[in-house]
N, CA and C atoms as a LAMMPS dump frame, in Angstrom:
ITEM: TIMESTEP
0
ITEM: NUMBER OF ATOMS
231
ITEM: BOX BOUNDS ff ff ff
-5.0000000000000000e+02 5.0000000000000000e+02
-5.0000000000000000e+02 5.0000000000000000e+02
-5.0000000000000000e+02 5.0000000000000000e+02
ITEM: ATOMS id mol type element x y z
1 1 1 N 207.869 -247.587 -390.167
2 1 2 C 208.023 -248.012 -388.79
3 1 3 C 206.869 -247.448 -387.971
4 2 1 N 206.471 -248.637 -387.059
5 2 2 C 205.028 -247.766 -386.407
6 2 3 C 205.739 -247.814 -385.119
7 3 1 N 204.973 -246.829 -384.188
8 3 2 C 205.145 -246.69 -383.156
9 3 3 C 204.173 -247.675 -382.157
10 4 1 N 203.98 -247.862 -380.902
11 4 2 C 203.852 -248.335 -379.582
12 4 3 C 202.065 -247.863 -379.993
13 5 1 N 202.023 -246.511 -379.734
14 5 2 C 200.407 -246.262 -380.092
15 5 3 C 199.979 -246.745 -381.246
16 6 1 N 200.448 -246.877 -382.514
17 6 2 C 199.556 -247.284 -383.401
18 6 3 C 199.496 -249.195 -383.449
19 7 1 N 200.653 -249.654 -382.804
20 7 2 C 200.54 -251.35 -382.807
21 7 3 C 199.187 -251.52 -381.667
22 8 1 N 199.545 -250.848 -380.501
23 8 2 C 198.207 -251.496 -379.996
24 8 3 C 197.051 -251.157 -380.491
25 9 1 N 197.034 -249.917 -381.125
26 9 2 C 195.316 -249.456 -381.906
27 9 3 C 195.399 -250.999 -382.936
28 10 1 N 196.158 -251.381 -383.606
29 10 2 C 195.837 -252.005 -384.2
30 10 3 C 195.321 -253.311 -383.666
31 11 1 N 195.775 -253.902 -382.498
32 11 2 C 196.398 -255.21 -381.402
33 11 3 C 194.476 -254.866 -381.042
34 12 1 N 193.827 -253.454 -381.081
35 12 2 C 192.629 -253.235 -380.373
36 12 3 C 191.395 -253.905 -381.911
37 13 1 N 191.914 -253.136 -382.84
38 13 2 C 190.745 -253.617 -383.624
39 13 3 C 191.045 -254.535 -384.263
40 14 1 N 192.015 -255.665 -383.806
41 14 2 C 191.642 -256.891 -384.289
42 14 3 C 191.128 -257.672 -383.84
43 15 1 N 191.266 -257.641 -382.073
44 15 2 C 190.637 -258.228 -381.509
45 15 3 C 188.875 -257.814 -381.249
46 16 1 N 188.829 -256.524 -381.539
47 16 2 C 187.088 -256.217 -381.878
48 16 3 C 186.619 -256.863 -382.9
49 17 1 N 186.999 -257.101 -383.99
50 17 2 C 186.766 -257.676 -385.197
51 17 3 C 186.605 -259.2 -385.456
52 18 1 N 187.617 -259.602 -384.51
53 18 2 C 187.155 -261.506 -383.432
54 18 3 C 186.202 -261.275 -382.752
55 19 1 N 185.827 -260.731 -381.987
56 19 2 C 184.716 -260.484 -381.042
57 19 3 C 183.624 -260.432 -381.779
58 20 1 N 183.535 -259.807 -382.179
59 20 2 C 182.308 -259.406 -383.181
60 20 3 C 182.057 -260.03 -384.587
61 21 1 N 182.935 -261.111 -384.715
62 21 2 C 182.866 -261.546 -386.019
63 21 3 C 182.795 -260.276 -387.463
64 22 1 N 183.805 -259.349 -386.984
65 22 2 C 183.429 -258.52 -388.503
66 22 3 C 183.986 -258.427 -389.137
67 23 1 N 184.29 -258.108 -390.654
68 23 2 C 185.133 -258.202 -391.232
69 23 3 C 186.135 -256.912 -390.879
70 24 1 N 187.358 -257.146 -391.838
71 24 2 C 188.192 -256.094 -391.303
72 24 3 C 189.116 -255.888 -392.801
73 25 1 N 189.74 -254.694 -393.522
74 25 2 C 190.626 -254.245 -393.885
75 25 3 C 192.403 -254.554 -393.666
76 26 1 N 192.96 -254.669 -394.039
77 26 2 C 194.343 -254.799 -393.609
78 26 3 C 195.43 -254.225 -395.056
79 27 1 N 195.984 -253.578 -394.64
80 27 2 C 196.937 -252.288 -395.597
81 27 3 C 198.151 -252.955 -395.076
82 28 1 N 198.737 -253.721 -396.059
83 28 2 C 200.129 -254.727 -395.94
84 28 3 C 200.907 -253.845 -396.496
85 29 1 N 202.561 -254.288 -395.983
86 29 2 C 203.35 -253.827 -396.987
87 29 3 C 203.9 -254.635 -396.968
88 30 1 N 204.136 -254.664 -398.975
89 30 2 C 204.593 -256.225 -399.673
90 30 3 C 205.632 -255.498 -400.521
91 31 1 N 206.912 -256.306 -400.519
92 31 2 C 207.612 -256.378 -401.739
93 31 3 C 207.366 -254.259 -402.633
94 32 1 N 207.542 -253.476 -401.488
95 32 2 C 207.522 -251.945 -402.074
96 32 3 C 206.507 -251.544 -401.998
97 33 1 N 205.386 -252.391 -402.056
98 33 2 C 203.945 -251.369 -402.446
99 33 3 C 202.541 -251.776 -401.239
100 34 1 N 201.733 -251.063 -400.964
101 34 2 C 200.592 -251.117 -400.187
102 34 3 C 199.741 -252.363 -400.576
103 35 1 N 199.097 -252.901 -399.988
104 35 2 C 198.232 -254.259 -400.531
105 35 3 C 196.867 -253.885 -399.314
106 36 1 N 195.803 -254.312 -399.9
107 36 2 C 194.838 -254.128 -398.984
108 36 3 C 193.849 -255.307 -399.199
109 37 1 N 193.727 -256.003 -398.116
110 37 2 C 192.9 -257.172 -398.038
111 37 3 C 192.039 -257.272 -396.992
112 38 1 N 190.66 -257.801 -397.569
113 38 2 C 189.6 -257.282 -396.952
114 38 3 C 188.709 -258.816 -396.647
115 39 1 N 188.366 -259.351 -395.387
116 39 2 C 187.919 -260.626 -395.381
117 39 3 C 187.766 -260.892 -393.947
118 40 1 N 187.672 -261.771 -393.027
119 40 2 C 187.186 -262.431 -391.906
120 40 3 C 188.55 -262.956 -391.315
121 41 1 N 188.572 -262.6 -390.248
122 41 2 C 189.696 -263.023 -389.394
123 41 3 C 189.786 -264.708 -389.008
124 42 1 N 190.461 -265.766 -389.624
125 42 2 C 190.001 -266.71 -389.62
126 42 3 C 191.059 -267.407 -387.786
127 43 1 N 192.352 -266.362 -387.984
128 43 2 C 192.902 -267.485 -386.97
129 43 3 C 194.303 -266.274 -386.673
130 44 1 N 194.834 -266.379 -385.33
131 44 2 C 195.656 -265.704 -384.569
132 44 3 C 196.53 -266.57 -384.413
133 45 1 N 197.99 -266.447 -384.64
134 45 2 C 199.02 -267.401 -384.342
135 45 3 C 200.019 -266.94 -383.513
136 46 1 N 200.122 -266.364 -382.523
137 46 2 C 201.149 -265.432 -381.524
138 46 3 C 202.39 -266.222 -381.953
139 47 1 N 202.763 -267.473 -381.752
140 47 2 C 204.069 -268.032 -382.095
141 47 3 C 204.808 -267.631 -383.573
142 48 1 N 204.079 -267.955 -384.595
143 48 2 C 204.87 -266.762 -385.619
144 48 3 C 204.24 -265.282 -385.627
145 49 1 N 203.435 -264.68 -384.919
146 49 2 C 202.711 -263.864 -385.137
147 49 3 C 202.203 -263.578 -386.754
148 50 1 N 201.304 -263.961 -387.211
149 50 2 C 200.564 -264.411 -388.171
150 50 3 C 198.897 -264.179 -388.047
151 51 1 N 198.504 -263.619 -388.659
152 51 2 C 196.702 -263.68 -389.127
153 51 3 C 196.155 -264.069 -390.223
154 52 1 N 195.502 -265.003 -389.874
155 52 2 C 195.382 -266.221 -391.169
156 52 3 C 193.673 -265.449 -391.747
157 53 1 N 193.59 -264.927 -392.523
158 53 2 C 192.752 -264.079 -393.222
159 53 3 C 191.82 -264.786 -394.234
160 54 1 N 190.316 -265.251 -394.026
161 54 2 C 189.766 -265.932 -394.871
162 54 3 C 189.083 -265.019 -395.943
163 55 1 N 189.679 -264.561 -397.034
164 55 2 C 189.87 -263.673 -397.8
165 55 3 C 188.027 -262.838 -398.334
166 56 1 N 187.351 -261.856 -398.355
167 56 2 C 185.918 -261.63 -398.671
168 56 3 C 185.589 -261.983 -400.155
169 57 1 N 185.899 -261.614 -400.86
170 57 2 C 185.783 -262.114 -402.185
171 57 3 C 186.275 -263.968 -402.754
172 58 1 N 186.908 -264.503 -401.672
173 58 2 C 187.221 -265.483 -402.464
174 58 3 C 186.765 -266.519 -400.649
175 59 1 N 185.797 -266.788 -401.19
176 59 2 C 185.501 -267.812 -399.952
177 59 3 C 186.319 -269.037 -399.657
178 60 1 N 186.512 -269.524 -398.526
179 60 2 C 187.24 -270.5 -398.321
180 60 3 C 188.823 -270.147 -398.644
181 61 1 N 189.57 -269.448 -399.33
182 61 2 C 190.677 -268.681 -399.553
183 61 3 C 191.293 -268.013 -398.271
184 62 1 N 191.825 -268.831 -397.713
185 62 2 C 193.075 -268.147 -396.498
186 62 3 C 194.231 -267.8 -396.919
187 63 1 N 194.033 -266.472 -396.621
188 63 2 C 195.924 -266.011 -396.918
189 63 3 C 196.355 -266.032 -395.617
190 64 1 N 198.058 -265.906 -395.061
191 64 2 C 198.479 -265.37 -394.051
192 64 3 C 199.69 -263.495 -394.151
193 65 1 N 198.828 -263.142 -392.589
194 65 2 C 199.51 -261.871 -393.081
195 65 3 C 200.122 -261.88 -392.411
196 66 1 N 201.678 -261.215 -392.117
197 66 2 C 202.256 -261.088 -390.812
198 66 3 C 202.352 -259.84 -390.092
199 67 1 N 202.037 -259.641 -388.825
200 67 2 C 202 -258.71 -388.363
201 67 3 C 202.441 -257.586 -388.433
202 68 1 N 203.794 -258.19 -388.543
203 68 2 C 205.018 -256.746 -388.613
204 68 3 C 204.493 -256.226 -390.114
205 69 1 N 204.405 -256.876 -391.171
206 69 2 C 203.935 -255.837 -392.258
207 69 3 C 202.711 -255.165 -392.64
208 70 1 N 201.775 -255.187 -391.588
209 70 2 C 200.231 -254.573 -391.583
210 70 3 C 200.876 -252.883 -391.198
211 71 1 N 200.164 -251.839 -392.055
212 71 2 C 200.556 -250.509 -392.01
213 71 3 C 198.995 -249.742 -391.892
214 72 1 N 197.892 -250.803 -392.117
215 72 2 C 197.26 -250.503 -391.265
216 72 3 C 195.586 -250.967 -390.956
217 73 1 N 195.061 -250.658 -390.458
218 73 2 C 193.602 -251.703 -389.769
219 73 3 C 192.358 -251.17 -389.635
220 74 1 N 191.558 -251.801 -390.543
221 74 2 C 190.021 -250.865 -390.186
222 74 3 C 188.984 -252.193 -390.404
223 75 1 N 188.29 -251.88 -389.148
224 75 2 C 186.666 -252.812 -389.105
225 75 3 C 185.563 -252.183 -389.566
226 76 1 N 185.427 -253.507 -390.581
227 76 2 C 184.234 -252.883 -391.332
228 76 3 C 182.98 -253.432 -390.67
229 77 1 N 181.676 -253.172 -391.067
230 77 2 C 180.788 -253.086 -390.24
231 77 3 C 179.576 -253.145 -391.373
């Protein structure tokens, strides 16, 4: 469970990472275990809250992540 400070740190570097076109990190939690996916922010969906992730290693490859299970966020550079 995250708290209030760490959703908006996160709410902050995703939207730096749109801005700037950079790629970014994302530390999911799936089905028990940590997942970390690393790729280009392709698309923001506030209505399901959703980040449609055009994956770095696999071009053209969109996954979607959902918000509530990101544990945690880093822009790479």
């Amino acid at each position: 469970m995250l708290d209030e400070y760490q959703l908006e740190e996160f709410e902050d570097k995703i939207h730096t990472a749109m801005e700037f076109a950079s790629p970014v990190m994302f530390t999911v939690w799936e089905d028990g275990f940590d997942w970390e996916y690393t790729g280009m922010i392709h698309r923001l969906d506030p209505l399901t809250k959703m980040i449609h992730l055009e994956l770095e290693n696999e071009k053209g490859h969109i996954i979607r992540v959902k918000f509530e299970d990101i544990v945690g966020v880093e822009v790479r550079e």
